[in-house]
N, C-alpha and C positions, 0 to 999 in steps of 0.2 A: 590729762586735761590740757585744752590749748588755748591761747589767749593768744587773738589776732588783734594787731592793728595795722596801720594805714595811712597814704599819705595820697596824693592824686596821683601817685608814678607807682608805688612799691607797697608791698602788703610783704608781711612778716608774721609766719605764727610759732609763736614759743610754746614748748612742751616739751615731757621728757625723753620723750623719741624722735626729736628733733635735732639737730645739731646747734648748739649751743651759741647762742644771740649775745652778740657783746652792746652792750648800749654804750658808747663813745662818750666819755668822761672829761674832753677839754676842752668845751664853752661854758666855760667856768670862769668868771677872774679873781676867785679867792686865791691869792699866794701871787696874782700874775698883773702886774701894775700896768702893761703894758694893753693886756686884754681891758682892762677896766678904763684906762682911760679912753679907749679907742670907744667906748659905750658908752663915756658922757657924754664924749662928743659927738654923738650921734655916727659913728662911723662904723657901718655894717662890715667892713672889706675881711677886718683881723678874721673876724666869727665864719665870713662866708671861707676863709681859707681855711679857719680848722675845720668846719664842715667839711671839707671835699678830703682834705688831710686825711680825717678820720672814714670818710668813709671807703676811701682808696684803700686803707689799712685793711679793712676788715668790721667794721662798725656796721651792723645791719641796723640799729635805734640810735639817735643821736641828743645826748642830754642838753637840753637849755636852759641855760642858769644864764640873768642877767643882775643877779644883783650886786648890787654899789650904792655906797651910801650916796643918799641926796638924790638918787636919779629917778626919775618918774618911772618905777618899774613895771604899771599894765601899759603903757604906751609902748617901753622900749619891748617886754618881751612879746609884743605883738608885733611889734615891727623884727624881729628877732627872727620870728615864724617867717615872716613873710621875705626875709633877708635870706633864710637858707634855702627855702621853696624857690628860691629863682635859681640856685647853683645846683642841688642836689633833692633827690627824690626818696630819699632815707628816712622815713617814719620818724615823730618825733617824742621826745619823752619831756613835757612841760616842768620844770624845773623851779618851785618858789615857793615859800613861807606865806606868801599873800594870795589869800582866796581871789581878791580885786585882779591879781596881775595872772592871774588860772585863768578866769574867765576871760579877761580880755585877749588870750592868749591861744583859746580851745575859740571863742568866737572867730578868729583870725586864722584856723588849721584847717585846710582843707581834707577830711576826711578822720580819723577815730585817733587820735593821742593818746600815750600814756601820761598821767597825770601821776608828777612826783613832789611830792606826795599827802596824804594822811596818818595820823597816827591816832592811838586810843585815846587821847585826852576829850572832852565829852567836847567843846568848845571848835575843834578839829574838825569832829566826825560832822557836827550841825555845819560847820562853815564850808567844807569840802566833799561831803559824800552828795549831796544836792546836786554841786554842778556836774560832778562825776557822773549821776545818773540823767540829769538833763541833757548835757553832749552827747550822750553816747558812749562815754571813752571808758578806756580801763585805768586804773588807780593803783601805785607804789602806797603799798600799808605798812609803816615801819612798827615794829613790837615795843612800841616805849608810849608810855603815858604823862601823866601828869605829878605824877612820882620819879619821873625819869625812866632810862632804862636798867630796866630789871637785871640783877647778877644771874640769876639763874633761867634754865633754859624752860625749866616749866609755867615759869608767870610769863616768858616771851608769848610760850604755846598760848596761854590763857588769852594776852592780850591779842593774839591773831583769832581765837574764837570770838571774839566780842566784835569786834572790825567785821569778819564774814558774816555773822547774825547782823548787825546794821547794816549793812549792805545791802544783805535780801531783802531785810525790810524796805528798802529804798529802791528794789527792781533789779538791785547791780546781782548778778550772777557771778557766783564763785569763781571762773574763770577768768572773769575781767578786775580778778584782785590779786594784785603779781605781790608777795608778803617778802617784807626786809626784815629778816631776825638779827641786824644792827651789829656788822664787825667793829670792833673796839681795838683799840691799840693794846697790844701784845709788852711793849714795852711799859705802859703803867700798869699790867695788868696782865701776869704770867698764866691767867685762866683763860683770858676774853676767847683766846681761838678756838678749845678747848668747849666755851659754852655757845658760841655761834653756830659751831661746827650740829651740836648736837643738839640745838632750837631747832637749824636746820631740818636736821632728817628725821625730830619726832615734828613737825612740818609736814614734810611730808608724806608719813606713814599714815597720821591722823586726820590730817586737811586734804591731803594730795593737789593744790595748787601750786602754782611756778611760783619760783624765788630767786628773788634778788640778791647783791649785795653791793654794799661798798669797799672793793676788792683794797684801793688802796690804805684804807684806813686801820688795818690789823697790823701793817708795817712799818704805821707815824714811828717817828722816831730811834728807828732803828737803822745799820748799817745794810747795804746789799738787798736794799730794799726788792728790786725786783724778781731776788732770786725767792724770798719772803712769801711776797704776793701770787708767784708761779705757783709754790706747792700748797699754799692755801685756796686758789682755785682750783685745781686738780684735786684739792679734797673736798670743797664743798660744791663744785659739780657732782662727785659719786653721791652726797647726800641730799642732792635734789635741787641744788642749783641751776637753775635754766636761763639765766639771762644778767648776768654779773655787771655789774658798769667798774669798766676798767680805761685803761688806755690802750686801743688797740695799735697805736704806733713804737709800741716798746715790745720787740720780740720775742722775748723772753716771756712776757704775759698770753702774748698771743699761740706762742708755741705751746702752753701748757693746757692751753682750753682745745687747740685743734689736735694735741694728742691724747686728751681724756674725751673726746668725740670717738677717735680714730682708735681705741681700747674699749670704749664701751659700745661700739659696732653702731656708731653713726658714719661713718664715712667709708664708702662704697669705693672696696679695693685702693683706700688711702690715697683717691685721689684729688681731696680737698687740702691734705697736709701736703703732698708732693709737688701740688700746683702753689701753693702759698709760698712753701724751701724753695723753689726751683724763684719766684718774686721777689723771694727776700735776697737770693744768692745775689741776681741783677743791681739788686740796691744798692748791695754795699761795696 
């Protein structure tokens, strides 16, 4: 199954015999004071730098998060859209809590977003499946409800059946619903990776649609973190991970998605991993 999107420059299609989509995880300013203030104040430059950062890495989707307390968030992430669209031509992945700041966001995209995201809580699906199918775009469906998320990996499955049944209802086609079975930190919770892993691949045996994740969040609070997040993407790419949002400027992440491509016979005589080593060599 493939799920395309698009920007006015570049089109991107994720599936499982595709080589593995990183969606660029630092237009973000949770944790990053500097990112956040550079948003009150209206100053596009930080954001358009991580754009280009991330996309030079290796970022084929680029996530945009604008939020911060107090700031008018469908103006700035519209202005946000329209702030990377002048530096870089990298598909975008709409990033917000706020149905208000989705729309003003997909009205401002020139061309098919992913929309992140929804999740089963019945209040979600009415406020965000609508504009998902009126844009056009594809939708991030996270497995947690209004109960939270689920410990186990079978109510995750349940709650991504409920999400794809509302969807069709609303036009949106299973392939334009990319499903987040919800990494969990490992350190409060010596199962979480464990039952991610295995939301994952009964995922995709049963749905066969693409899947996300939040690559860094299995490894909050732990030391060596990026060695962490390497073998937990390298394992949940084999169970059907196709489009992880991580940081593609940390080597170590990046090295383990272009050699679980480069093992699972996406990469043509290895010369997507030899052209990236031979980049990274330069770099350092």
């Amino acid at each position: 199954m493939h799920t395309a999107i698009w920007s006015a420059k570049e089109r991107v299609v994720i599936g499982p015999d595709q080589p593995v989509v990183i969606i660029g995880e630092r237009i973000n300013p949770t944790g990053r004071p500097r990112l956040a203030a550079a948003l009150q104040a209206g100053d596009m430059a930080p954001l358009q730098s991580e754009a280009l950062r991330q996309a030079r890495a290796g970022a084929a989707v680029l996530d945009v998060n604008v939020g911060v307390a107090g700031i008018d968030e469908p103006a700035a992430l519209a202005a946000a859209v329209r702030a990377v669209g002048e530096v870089c031509g990298t598909p975008l992945c709409l990033d917000s809590a706020s149905p208000q700041a989705l729309e003003a966001a997909l009205a401002a995209y020139p061309g098919k977003a992913l929309v992140n995201s929804v999740n089963g809580e019945e209040a979600k699906l009415r406020e965000v499946l609508p504009l998902v199918a009126r844009y056009k775009a594809a939708v991030v469906a996270l497995t947690m409800d209004g109960r939270g998320v689920p410990t186990d990996a079978d109510s995750r499955l349940a709650i991504a059946e409920r999400i794809l049944d509302e969807a069709a209802r609303l036009g949106i086609p299973a392939e334009d619903v990319v499903l987040d079975p919800l990494a969990m930190s490992v350190a409060a919770d010596d199962q979480a990776g464990l039952v991610v892993l295995t939301a994952m691949q009964a995922i995709r045996d049963r749905l066969g649609v693409n899947q996300t994740v939040g690559a860094g969040n299995v490894s909050f609070g732990l030391p060596e973190r990026p060695a962490v997040g390497a073998v937990f993407l390298a394992m949940a790419v084999l169970r059907g991970c196709t489009c992880p949002i991580t940081d593609p400027t940390v080597w170590e992440l990046k090295r383990a998605l272009l050699v679980s491509d480069l093992l699972l016979g996406r990469d043509e005589y290895a010369m997507r991993f030899i052209g990236a080593y031979r980049q990274h060599e330069e770099e350092i």
